[in-house]
C-alpha positions in Angstrom: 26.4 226.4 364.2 29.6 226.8 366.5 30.7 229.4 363.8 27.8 231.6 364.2 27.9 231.3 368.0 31.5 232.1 367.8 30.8 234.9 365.8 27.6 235.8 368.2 30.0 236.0 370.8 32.5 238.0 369.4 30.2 240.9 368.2 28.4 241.4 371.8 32.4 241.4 373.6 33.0 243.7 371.0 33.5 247.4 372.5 30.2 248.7 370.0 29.6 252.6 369.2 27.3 253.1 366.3 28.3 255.1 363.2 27.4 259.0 364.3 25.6 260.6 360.8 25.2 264.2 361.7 22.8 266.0 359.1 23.7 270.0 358.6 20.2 272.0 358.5 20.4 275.1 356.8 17.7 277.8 356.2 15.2 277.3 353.7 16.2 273.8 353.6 13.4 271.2 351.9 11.6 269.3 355.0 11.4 265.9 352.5 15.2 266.0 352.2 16.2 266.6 355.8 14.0 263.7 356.6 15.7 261.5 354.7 18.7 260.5 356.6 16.9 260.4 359.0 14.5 257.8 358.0 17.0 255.2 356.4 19.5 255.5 359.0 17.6 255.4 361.7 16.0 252.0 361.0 19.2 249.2 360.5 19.9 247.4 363.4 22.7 244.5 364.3 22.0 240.8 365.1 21.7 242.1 369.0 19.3 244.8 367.4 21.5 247.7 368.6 21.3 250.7 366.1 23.9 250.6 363.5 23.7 254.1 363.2 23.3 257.5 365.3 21.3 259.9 363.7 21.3 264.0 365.1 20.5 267.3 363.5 22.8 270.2 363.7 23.0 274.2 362.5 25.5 276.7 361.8 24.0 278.9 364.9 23.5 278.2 368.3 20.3 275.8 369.3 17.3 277.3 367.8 14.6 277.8 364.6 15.7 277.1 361.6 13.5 278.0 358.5 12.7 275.5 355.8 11.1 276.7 352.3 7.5 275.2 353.5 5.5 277.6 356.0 7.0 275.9 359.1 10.3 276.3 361.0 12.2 273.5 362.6 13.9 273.9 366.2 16.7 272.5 365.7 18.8 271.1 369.2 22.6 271.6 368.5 25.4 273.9 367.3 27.8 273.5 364.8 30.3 272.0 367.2 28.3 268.9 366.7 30.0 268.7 363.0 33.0 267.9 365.1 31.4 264.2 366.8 30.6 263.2 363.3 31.3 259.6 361.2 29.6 261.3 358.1 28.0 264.4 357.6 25.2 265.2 355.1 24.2 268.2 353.8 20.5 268.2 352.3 19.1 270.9 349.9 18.5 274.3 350.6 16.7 277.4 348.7 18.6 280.3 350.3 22.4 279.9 350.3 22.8 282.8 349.3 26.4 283.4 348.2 26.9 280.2 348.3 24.6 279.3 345.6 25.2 282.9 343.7 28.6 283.7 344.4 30.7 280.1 345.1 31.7 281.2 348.0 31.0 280.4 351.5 29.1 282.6 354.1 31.7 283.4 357.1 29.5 281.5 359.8 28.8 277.9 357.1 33.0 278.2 356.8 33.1 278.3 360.9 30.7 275.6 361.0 32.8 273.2 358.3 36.0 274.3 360.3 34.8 271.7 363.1 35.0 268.8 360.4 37.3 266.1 361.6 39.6 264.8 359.0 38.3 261.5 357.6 34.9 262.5 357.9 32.8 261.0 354.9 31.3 263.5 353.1 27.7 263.4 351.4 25.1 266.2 349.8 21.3 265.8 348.6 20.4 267.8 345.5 21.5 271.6 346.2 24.0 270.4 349.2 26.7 269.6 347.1 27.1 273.5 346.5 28.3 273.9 350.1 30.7 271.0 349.0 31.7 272.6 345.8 32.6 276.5 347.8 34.2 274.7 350.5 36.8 273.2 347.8 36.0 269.4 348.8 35.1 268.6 345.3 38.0 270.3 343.4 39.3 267.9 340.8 36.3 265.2 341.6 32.9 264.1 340.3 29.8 265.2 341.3 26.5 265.4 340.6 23.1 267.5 341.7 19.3 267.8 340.5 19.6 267.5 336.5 18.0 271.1 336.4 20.7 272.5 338.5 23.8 270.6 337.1 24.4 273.5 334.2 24.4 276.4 337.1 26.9 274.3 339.0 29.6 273.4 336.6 29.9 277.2 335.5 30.3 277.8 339.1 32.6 275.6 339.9 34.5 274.9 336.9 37.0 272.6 338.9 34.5 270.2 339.7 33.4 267.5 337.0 29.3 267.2 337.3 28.1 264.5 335.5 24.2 265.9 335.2 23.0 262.3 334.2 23.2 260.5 337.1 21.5 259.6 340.6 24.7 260.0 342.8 28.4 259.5 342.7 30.5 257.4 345.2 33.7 258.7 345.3 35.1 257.0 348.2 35.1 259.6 351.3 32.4 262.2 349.2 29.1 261.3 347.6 26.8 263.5 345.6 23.1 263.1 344.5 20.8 264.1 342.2 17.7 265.7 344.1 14.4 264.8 346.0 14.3 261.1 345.9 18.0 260.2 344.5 18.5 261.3 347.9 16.4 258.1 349.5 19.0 255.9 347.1 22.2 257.8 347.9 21.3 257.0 351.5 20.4 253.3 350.9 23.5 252.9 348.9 25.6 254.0 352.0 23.9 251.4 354.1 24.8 248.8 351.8 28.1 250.2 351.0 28.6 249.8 355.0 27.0 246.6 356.0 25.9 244.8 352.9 23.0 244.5 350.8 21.0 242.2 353.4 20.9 244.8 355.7 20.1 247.8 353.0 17.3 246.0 351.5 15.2 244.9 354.4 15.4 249.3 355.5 14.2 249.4 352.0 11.5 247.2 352.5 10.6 248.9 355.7 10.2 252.3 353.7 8.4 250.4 350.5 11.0 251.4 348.4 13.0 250.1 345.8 16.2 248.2 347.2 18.3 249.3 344.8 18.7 251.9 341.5 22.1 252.3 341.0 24.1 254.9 340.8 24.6 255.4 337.3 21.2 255.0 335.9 19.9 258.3 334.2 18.8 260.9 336.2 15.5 261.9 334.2 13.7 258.9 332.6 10.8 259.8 330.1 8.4 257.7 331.1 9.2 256.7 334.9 5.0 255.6 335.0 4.6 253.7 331.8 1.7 255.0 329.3 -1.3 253.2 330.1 -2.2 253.0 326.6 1.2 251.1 325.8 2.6 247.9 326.6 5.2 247.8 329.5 8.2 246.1 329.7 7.5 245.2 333.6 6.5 241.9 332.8 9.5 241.4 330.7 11.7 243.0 333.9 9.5 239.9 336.2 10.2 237.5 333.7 14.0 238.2 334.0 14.5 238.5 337.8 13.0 234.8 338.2 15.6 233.8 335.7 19.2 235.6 336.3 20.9 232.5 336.4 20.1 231.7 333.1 21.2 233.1 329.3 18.8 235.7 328.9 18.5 237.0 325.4 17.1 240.7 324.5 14.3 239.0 322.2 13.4 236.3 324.6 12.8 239.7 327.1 11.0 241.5 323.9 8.8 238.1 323.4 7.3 238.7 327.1 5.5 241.5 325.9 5.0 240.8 322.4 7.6 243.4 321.6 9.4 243.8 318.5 13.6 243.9 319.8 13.9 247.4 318.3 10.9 248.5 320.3 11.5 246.8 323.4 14.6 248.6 323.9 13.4 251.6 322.7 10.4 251.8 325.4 12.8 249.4 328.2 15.0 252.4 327.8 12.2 255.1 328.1 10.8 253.1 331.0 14.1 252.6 333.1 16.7 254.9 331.6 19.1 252.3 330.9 19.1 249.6 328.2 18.5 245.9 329.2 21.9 244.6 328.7 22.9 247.0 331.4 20.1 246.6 333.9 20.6 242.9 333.2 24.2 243.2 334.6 23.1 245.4 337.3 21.0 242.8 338.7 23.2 239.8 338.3 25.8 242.0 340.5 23.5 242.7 343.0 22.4 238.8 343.4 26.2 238.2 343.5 26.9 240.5 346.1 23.3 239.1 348.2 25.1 235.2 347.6 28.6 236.1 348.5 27.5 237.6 351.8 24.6 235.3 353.2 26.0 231.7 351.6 29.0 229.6 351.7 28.3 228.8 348.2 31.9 228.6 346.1 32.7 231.6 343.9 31.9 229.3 340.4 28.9 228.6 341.8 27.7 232.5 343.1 28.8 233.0 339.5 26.5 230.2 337.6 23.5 231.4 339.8 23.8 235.3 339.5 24.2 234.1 335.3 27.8 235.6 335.0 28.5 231.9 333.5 32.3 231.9 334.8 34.3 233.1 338.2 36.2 235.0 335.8 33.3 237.1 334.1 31.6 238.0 337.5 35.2 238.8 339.1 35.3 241.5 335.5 31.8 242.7 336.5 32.2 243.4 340.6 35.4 244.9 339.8 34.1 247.3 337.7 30.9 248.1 339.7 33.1 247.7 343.2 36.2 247.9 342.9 37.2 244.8 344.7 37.4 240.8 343.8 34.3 238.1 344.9 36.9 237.0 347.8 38.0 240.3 348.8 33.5 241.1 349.4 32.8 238.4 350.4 35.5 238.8 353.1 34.2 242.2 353.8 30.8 241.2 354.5 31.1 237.9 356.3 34.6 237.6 358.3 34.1 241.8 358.7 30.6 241.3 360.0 30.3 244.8 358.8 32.9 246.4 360.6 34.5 249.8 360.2 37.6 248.4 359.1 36.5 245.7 356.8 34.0 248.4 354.8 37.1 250.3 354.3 38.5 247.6 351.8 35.6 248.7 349.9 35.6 252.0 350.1 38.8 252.5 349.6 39.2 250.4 346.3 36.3 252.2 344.7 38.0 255.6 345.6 41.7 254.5 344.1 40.2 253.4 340.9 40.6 255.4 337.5 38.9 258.0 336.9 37.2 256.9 334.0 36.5 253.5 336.0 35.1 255.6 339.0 33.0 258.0 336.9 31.2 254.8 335.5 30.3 253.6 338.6 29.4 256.5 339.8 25.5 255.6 340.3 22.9 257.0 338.0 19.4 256.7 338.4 16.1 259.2 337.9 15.8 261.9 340.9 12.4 262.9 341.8 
């Protein structure tokens, strides 16, 4: 109890300035898509309940409309020198980049409006944004992804870059990409957590009824995202699993939930989710991990036995390869840090310096809307 009071105290002496997340709106942008940011970063909130996060809206023009591809306009309130104040910037989709989109190249008054970036400044595009990314040269040499039916456009654009058209987003450290329409929701939710834990990421995704979590590298288009109603579902299977992590879990024990023959349960699991169950299993058992190490005290063999890694040394395998960092080195992140800009930075920073074949993996996939 002293600890947490301790702790209390600390955060509110703490000089505290929220994380500034300017979103760039540019014509013919999607209305859906600008709202996003928005809507997830405008709900976490500390223990004191002080915004973790400033959200504003900027253009490339002085204040005024700007035109989105529905039949309204937005008025939007600042310039492009507000590019210049931000922590991250995020650039949602847009129908009419013009040369951007056709050409590769960057319209003179977008290139003024990047010129105000500050170096450091996280980097992040919904859907169509990443071509603003790809002409201003950010992504040269680095992963990336965009809506499944524009990833074909964008490689032979921008040869330089390496789109991966399979998956929801990519986390590469100071610049993430995502897939369109709703991947945008989980690249924003993913930041969140990426910043202050899974805690605080899952109760803004219960706020916006969403799912707390599809990662990353789950596949982009799933063929059946509502499951036939004619045909058995593995949902009950998926239940039957979640209440169990912390135990073996074998694929025809999951086929048996649903009367399921093992070939056709992974058959329609894979349909249904757009992974196969031995990697949705381990996606779950990391995220129960990472929920233990950062609201318990419970010993790193234990976090292990209940997230059903079995061994320290087969969940320390698994987070470094989804994260990039050891059980300590998160759990150190997320409890001593307290969710600090410094401490996310261990984070960050080991998932940007890993291999690239290491980083492409986890590089999230999952179905865009």
């Amino acid at each position: 109890m002293d600890r947490v009071m301790d702790r209390a105290r600390d955060t509110a002496t703490r000089p505290f300035r929220p994380h500034r997340v300017v979103v760039l709106a540019l014509d013919g942008l999607l209305p859906f898509e600008l709202g996003i940011p928005h809507r997830i970063f405008g709900r976490p909130k500390d223990a004191l309940g002080r915004h973790l996060y400033e959200v504003v809206t900027c253009s490339v023009r002085p204040p005024g409309p700007v035109e989105t591809d529905a039949d309204f306009s937005l008025h939007v309130g600042n310039g492009p020198e507000t590019l210049a104040t931000a922590d991250t910037v995020i650039i949602p989709a847009s129908y009419e980049l013009g040369p951007v989109h056709e050409e590769g190249v960057l319209t003179d008054e977008l290139a003024a409006a990047l010129a105000h970036l500050r170096p450091g400044t996280r980097l992040a595009s919904i859907c169509t944004g990443v071509y603003v990314l790809a002409a201003a040269g950010y992504l040269d040499g680095r992963p990336a992804t965009t809506h499944w039916a524009d990833a074909e456009r964008l490689q032979r654009l921008f040869p330089r870059v390496r789109v991966d058209p399979d998956v929801l987003f990519i986390d590469d450290g100071d610049i993430l990409t995502s897939a369109g329409v709703a991947a945008g929701i989980d690249l924003c939710l993913h930041i969140v957590r990426r910043d202050h834990g899974t805690a605080v990421a899952n109760d803004v995704a219960r706020r916006t009824v969403v799912p707390p979590h599809r990662d990353g590298g789950q596949a982009q288009y799933i063929q059946r995202p509502v499951p036939d109603p004619q045909q058995a579902s593995t949902t009950t299977a998926r239940a039957w699993a979640l209440g169990r992590l912390h135990e073996p879990i074998q694929l025809r024990d999951m086929a048996a939930q649903v009367a399921m023959s093992v070939r056709t349960f992974t058959r329609r699991f894979r349909e249904e989710v757009g992974v196969s169950p031995g990697q949705w299993l381990t996606q779950q058992r990391v995220e129960r991990a990472r929920h233990l190490l950062e609201s318990t005290d419970l010993s790193v063999d234990q976090v292990a036995h209940d997230a059903g890694f079995g061994t320290a040394q087969s969940m320390r395998q698994h987070l470094q390869a989804a994260l990039g960092v050891t059980p300590t080195a998160y759990r150190r992140t997320f409890r001593a840090g307290h969710g600090r800009g410094d401490a996310r930075q261990n984070v960050s920073t080991a998932r940007a310096t890993r291999p690239a074949s290491a980083s492409a993996r986890a590089l999230s996939k999952s179905s865009t809307g």
